[in-house]
C-alpha atoms as a printed R data frame, in Angstrom:
   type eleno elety resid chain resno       x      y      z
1  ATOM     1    CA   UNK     A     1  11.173 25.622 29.740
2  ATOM     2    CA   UNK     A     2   9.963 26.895 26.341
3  ATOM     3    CA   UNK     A     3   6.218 26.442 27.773
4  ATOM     4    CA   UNK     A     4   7.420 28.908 30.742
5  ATOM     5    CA   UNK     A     5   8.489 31.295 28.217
6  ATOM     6    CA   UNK     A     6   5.432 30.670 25.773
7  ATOM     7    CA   UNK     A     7   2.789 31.351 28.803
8  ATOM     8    CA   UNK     A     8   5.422 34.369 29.851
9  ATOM     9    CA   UNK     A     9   5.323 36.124 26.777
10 ATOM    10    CA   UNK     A    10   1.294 35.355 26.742
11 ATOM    11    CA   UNK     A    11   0.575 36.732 29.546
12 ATOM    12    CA   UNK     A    12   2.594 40.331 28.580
13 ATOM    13    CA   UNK     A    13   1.125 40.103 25.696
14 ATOM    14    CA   UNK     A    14  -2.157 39.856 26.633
15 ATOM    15    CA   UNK     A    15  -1.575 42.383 29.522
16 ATOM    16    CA   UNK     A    16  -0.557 44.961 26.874
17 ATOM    17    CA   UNK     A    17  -3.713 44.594 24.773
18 ATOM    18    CA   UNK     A    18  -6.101 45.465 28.399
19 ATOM    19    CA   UNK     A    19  -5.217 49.363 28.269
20 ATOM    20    CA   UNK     A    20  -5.146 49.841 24.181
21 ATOM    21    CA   UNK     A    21  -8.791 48.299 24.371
22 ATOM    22    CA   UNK     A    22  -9.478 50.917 27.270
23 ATOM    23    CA   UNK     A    23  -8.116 53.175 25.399
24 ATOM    24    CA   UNK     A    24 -10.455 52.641 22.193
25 ATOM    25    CA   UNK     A    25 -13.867 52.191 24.644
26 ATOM    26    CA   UNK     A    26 -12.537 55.414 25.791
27 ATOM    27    CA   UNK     A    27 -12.553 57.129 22.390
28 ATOM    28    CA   UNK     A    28 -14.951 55.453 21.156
29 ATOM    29    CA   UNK     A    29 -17.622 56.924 23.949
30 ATOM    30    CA   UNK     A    30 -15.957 60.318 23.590
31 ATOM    31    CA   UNK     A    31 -16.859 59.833 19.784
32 ATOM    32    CA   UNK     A    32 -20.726 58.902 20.494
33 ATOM    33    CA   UNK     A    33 -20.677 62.149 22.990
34 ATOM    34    CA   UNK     A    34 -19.523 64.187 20.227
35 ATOM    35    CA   UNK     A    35 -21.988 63.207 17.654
36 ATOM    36    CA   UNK     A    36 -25.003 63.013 19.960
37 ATOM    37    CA   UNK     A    37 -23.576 66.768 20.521
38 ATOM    38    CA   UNK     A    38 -23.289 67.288 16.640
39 ATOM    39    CA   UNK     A    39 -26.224 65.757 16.075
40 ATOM    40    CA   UNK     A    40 -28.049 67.777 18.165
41 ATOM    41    CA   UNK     A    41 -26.830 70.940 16.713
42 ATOM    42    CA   UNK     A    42 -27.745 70.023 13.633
43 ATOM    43    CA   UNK     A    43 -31.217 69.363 14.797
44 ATOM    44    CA   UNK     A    44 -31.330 73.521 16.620
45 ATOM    45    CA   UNK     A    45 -29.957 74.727 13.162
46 ATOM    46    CA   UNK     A    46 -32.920 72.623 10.901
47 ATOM    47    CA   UNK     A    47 -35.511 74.106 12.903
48 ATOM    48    CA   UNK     A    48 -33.882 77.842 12.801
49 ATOM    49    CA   UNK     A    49 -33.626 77.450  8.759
50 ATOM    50    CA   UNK     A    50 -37.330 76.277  9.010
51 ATOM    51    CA   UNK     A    51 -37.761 78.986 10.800
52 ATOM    52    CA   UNK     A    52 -35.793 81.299  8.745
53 ATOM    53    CA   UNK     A    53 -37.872 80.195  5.532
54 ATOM    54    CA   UNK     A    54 -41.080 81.033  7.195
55 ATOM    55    CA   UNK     A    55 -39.805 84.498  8.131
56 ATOM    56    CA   UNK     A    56 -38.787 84.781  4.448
57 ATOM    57    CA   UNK     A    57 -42.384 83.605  2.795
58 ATOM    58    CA   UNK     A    58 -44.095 86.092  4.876
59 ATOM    59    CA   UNK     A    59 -42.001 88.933  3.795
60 ATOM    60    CA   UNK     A    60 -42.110 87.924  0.189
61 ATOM    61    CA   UNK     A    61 -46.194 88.171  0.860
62 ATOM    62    CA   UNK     A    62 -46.077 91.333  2.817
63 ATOM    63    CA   UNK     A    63 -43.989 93.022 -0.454
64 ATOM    64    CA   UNK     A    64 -46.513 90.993 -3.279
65 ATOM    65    CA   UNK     A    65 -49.546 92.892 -1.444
């Protein structure tokens, strides 16, 4: 009888652990989406600074002259 119970209360246990672990591969690939997109953006906004910075150096020439 107390084995029943043991493997009863196993098997709801174990039952309630499937969708919590579904629910953290779940946020855990939303969280890898969202820094590939952050990650990303960072990347655009680099390359418009270095751009940017270029602009900048070629006015400061054009005024030196």
């Amino acid at each position: 009888k107390l084995q029943a119970e043991y493997d009863r209360l196993k098997k709801a246990h174990d039952h309630k652990g499937l969708p919590r672990d579904a629910e953290l591969i779940a946020e855990a690939k939303l969280l890898r989406q969202h820094k590939g997109r952050l990650e990303a953006r960072m990347q655009i906004l680099e390359d418009h600074n270095k751009q940017l910075e270029s602009q900048l150096k070629r006015l400061r020439q054009l005024l030196e002259q």
